[in-house]
C-alpha positions, 0 to 999 in steps of 0.5 A: 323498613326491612333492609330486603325491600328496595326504597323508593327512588329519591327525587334528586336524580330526577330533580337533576335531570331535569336542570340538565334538561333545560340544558338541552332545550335552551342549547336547540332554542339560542346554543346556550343557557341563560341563568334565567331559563334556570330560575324558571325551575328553581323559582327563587334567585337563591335556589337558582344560584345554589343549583348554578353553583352545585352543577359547576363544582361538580363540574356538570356545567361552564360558564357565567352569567354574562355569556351563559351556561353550557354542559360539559362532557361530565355533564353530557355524561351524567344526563345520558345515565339519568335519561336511561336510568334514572329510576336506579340511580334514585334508590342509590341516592336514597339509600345513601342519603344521610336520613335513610342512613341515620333511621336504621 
């Protein structure tokens, strides 16, 4: 790929935006977020604990399984970015991904 041509966006931020927007939905439905409504998206438990735990050490969401899930002011941060620019913050994402770097 000629580096003056911009790559597609990577389907990480978006996948991102919407685990935050399931934030969203269950906070207006019952004020907090069960590990459940995340499963719904993930569709395994491993991938449900992986993302519960990624959002959690980037410090994106609080919370526990017991009391549920609630998103940070971080959290509240990055979603605002992703809601208006997602399209931008997908081709950072694929230009510093590990395989774009590794075929050039």
């Amino acid at each position: 790929m000629c580096p003056r041509i911009t790559p597609s966006p990577s389907r990480a931020a978006e996948r991102l935006k919407e685990y935050l927007d399931i934030f969203d939905v269950a906070h207006a439905k019952r004020g907090k977020t069960l590990e459940y409504d995340i499963y719904r998206r993930a569709g395994t438990q491993w991938q449900t604990d992986r993302m519960i735990e990624y959002l959690q050490e980037n410090g994106l969401i609080k919370g526990d399984k017991t009391k549920g899930y609630q998103k940070t002011k971080k959290g509240e941060i990055w979603h605002d970015i992703l809601k208006k620019h997602s399209d931008l913050v997908g081709v950072l994402t694929k230009e510093l991904s590990g395989d774009r770097r590794k075929r050039q």
